[in-house]
FIMI-836098 format. One record per residue (C-alpha): x, y, z. Coordinates in steps of 0.001 Angstrom, whole numbers, padded with zeros to 6 digits, always signed. Last residue first. Example, Ala and Ser with C-alpha at 12.3 -4.5 7.8 and 13.67 -1.06 7.14 Angstrom:
BEGIN
+013670-001060+007140;+012300-004500+007800;
//
This chain:
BEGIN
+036131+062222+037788;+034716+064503+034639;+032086+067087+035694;+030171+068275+032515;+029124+072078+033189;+025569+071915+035300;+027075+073323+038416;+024585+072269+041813;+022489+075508+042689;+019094+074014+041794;+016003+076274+043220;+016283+077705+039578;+013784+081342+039721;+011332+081661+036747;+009967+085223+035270;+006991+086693+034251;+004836+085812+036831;+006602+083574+038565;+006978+079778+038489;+010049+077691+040932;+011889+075695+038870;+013787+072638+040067;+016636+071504+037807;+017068+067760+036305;+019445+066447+033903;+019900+063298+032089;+022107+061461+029650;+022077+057806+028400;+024660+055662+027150;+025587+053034+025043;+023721+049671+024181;+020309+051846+024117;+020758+055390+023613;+018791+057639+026204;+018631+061256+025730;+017293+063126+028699;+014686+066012+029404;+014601+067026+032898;+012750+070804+033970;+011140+069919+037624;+007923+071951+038605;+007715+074102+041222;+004246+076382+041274;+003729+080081+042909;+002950+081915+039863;+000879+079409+037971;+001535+076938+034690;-000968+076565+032354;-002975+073219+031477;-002663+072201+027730;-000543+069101+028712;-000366+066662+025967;+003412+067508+025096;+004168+066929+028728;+005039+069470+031583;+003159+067587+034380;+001524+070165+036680;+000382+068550+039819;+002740+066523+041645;+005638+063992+041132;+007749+063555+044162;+004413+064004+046762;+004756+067112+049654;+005818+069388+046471;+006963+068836+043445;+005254+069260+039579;+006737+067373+037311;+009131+067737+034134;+009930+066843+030348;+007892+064119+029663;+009300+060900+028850;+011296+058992+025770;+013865+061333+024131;+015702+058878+022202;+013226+058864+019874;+013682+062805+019620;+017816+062154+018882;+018391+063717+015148;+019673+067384+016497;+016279+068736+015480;+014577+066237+017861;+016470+067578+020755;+015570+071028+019791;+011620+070061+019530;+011699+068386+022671;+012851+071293+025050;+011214+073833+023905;+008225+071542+023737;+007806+070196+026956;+007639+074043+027909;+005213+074755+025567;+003206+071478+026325;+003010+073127+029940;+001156+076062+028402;+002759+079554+029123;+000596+081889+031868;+003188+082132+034690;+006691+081971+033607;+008814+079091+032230;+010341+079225+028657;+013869+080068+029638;+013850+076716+031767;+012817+074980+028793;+015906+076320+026366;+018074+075821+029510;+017101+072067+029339;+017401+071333+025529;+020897+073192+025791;+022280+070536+028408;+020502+068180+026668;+022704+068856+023405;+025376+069378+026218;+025701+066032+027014;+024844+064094+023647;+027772+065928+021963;+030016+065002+025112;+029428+061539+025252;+029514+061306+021358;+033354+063138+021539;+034014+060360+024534;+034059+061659+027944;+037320+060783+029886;+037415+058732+033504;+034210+058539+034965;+032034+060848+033180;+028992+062801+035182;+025000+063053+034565;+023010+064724+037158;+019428+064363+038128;+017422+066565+040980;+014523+066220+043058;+013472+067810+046165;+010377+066974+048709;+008356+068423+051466;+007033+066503+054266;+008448+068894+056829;+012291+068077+054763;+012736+065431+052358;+015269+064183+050270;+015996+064129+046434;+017959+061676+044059;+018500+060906+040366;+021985+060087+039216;+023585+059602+035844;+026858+057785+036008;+028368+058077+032339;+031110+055524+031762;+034406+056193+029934;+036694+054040+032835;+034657+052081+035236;+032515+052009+037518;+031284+048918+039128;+027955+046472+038336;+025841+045365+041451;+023187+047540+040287;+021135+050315+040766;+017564+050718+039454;+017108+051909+036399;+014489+054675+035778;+015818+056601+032525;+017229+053730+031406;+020097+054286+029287;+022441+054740+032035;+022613+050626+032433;+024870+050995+029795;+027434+053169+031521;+026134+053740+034642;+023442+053979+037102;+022598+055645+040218;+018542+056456+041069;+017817+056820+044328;+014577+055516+045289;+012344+058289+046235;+012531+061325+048551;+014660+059424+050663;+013958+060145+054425;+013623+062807+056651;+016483+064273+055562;+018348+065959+058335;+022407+066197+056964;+022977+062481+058312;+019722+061500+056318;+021098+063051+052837;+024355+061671+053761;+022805+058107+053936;+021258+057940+051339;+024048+059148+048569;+025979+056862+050024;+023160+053831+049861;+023183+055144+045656;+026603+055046+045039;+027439+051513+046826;+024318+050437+044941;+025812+051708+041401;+028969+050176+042477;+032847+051925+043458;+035228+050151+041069;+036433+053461+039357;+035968+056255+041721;+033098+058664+043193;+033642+058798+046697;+035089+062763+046726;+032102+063718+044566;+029697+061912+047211;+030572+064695+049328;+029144+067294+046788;+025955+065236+046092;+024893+065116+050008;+025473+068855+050117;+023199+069636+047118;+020688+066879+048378;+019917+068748+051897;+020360+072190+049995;+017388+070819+047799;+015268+069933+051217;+016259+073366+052530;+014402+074781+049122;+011473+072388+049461;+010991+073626+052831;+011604+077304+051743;+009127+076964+048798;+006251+075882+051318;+007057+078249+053891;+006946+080762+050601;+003636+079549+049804;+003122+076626+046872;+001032+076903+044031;+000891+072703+043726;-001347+072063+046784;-004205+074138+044982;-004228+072482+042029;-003930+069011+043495;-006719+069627+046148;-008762+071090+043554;-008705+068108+041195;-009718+065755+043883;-012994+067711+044888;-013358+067918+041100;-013767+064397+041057;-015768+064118+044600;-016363+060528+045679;-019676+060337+047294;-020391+058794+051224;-024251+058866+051873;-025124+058764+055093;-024675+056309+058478;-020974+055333+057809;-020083+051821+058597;-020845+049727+055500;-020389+052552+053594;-016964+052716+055117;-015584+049514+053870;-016918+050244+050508;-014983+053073+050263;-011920+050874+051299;-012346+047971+049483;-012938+050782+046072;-009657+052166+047171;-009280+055776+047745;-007874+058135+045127;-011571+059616+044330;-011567+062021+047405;-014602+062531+049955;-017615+064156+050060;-019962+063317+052724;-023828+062960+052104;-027079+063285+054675;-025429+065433+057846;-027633+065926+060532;-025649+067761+062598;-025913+065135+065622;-026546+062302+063753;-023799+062922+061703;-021407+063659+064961;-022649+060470+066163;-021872+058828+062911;-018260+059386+063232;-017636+058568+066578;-019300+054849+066320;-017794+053888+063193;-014418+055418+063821;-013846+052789+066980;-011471+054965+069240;-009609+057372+067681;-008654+060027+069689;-010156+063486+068506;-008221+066769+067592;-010371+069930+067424;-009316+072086+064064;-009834+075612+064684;-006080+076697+064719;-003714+074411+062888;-002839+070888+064242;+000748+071032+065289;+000236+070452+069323;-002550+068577+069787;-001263+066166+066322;+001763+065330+068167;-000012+064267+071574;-002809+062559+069967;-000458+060633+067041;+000289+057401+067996;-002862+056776+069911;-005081+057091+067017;-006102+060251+065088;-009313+061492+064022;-009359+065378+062545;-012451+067343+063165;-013435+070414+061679;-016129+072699+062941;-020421+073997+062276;-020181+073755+058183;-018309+070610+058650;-014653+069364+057723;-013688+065755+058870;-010333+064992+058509;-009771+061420+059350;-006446+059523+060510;-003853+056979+059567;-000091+057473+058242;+000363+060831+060100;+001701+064352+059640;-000199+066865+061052;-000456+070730+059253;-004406+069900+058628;-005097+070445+055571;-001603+069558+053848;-001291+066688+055996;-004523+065213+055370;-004120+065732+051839;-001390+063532+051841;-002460+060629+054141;-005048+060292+051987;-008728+060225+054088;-010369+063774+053672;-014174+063913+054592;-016064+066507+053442;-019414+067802+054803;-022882+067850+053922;-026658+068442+055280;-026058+071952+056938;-023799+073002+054084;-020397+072022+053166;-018745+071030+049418;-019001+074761+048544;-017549+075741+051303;-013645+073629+050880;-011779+076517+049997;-008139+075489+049168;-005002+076601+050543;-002554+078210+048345;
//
């Protein structure tokens, strides 16, 4: 859904986007430095040397692409030139670096809140381009996962896991990691974040593992938990008990339900079975060109969800000393109805 920037514009104000992020999404070019200025009379997007060529040939229609020179001097000629008194510009800057361009803008530069809250909303009801790059990126991670399968084996580490998983994602076109993989096992599976270790498999672990990769910017996420060896009875009540917390979520989604509803679902059984302080995060994200994106299905989150929106569905039990368990689908929002963008089998896999 792209977002309509008028009522930020006029003859005496413009906007002017600076997060790499944003950028991207506004402007279809991919950089880690530039300028979007949007005006009531043309947009402008400032790029240095790095990016010229790229950014002439993907920037959408309309925008006029300008070599960076000295942004001071560029920038206030065209505000001289159309007069403009105030810019609007995001809230997730730095206060060094708003400050650094007062000192070198000649208007008013304001923060916009709501400017902020629009871009998020609007990036997270994606367009089927959108959906199919997060879907290829998901493939990406699917394939990646089903050769590690025939790695897994006792003795193997939780970073030899984790740089394997890495590097197939990049040898099947991942642009890069979509965050840093997640591989840990037996008590180190407890934390829902760990990062990996030098410590092997062995026999009766759970390896839980968190991963996504990235394709046109766009990113995938998924967690799955396996058993090296044999699954104890606990292993395997714990396992589907979040198994069932997770479908019960899933069913929940549609366009129109609260987020806390969803959190809820999922919560509330896992609580019933006697494990809801085990049960220490919120139970899915929003995805898109960032890992964790607007909505954020928590139990605080009155917000409703939109046709159009992937969000994650991940609750987890985590039992310090023992185990933990963990898994992760992405959902894409419909009216009435949810579609899984996770094809990966969710049945216990035992190695």
């Amino acid at each position: 859904m792209m977002i309509n920037l008028d009522k930020y514009i006029s003859s005496r104000t413009a906007v002017l986007i600076c997060t790499d992020v944003n950028r991207f999404y506004l402007t279809g070019v991919k950089s880690s430095a530039g300028y979007f200025l949007k005006t009531n009379v043309g947009d402008f997007l400032f790029v240095d040397g790095r990016y010229f060529e790229m950014a002439n040939k993907t920037a959408k229609n309309g925008i006029k692409v300008v070599l960076l020179s000295r942004l001071s001097k560029q920038l206030n000629e065209i505000i001289e030139r159309f007069k403009i008194e105030t810019l609007f510009t995001e809230t997730d800057i730095t206060v060094s670096f708003l400050n650094s361009l007062c000192s070198i803008i000649n208007c008013k530069i304001t923060p916009q809140e709501s400017l902020n809250e629009e871009l998020l909303v609007a990036r997270s009801v994606k367009t089927e381009d959108e959906i199919q790059n997060v879907i290829f990126a998901q493939r990406i991670a699917e394939n990646a996962f089903n050769e590690l399968l025939n790695y897994i084996k006792v003795g193997v580490t939780e970073k030899d896991i984790a740089l394997f998983l890495d590097y197939e994602m990049r040898k099947r076109g991942s642009e890069g990691v979509a965050f840093e993989t997640i591989a840990v096992s037996g008590k180190n599976s407890s934390m829902p974040h760990g990062v990996p270790t030098d410590k092997p498999l062995k026999e009766g672990d759970f390896l839980t593992l968190d991963f996504g990769a990235v394709y046109k910017g766009y990113h995938s996420d998924m967690t799955r938990t396996l058993a090296i060896g044999y699954a104890s009875e606990k292993m395997q009540e714990v396992y589907n008990l979040v198994l069932s917390a997770q479908e019960r979520a899933i069913e929940k989604i549609s366009a129109g339900v609260a987020c806390k509803n969803v959190d809820a679902a999922a919560r509330d059984f896992i609580t019933k079975a006697g494990f809801g302080g085990n049960f220490n995060h919120s139970t899915g994200h929003g995805v898109g060109l960032c890992i964790h994106e607007y909505p954020n299905l928590s139990n605080r989150n009155d917000a409703k969800l939109t046709a159009g929106q992937i969000v994650t569905v991940e609750p987890g039990v985590y039992i310090e000393g023992e185990f933990g368990v963990r898994i992760e689908d992405m959902i894409v929002v419909k009216e009435n109805a949810r579609e899984n963008l996770t094809n990966c089998p969710k049945t216990l896999i035992i190695l």
